[in-house]
C-alpha positions as CSV (number, residue, x, y, z in Angstrom):
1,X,240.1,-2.2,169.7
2,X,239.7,-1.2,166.4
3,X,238.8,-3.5,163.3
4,X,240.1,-3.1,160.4
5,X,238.5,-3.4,156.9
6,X,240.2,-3.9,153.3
7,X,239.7,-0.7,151.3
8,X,241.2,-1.7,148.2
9,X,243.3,-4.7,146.6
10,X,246.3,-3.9,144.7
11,X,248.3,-6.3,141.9
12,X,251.9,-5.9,143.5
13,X,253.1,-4.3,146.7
14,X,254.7,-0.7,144.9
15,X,251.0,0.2,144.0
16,X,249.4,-0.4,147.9
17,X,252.6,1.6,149.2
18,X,252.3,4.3,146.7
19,X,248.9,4.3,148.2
20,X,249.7,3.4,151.9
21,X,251.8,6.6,151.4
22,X,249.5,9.1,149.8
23,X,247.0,7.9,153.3
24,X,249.5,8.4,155.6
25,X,249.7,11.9,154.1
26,X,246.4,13.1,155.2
27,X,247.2,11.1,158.9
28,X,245.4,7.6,158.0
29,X,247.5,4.9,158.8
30,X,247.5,1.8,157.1
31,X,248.1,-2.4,156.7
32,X,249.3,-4.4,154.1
33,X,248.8,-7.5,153.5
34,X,249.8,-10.6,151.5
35,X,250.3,-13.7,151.1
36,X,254.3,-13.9,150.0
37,X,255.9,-15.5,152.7
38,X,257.3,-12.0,153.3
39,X,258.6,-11.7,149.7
40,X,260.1,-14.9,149.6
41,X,257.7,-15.9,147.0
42,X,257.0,-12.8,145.4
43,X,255.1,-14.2,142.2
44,X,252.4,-15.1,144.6
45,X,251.6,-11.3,144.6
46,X,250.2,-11.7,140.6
47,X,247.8,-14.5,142.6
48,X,246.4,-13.4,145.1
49,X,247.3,-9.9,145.1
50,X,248.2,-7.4,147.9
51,X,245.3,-6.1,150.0
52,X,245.5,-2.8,152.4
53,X,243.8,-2.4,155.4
54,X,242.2,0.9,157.3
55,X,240.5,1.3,160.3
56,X,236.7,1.1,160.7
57,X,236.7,4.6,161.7
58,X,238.9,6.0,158.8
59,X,236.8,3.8,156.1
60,X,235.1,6.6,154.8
61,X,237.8,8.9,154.8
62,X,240.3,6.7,152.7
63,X,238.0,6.0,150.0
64,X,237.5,9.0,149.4
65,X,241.3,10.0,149.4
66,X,242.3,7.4,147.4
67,X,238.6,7.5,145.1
68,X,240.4,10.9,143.5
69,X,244.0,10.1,143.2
């Protein structure tokens, strides 16, 4: 089983799928996360924010993709 870890926390969810997208592209798959009652209550993304998730194993990887982008 792997575990995940948060690699980087984003203000709204068009910023973490730009950059759940640009992972993907180099084969790192990805999870998002927030608390917004599945967009129901959107505004609670300016809160708390929107976090996205990689693998243990891909940690390294993913900063490093999205350190230069």
């Amino acid at each position: 089983m792997n575990k995940f870890e948060i690699i980087a926390d984003f203000n709204n969810h068009t910023e973490a799928d730009l950059a759940k997208g640009l992972l993907e592209s180099y084969g790192i798959k990805s999870i998002k996360h927030s608390d917004d009652c599945g967009g129901a209550a959107g505004g609670q993304t300016f809160i708390r924010g929107v976090q996205l998730l990689v693998s243990k194993d891909d940690l390294k990887k993913a900063k490093e993709i999205l350190k230069f982008h």
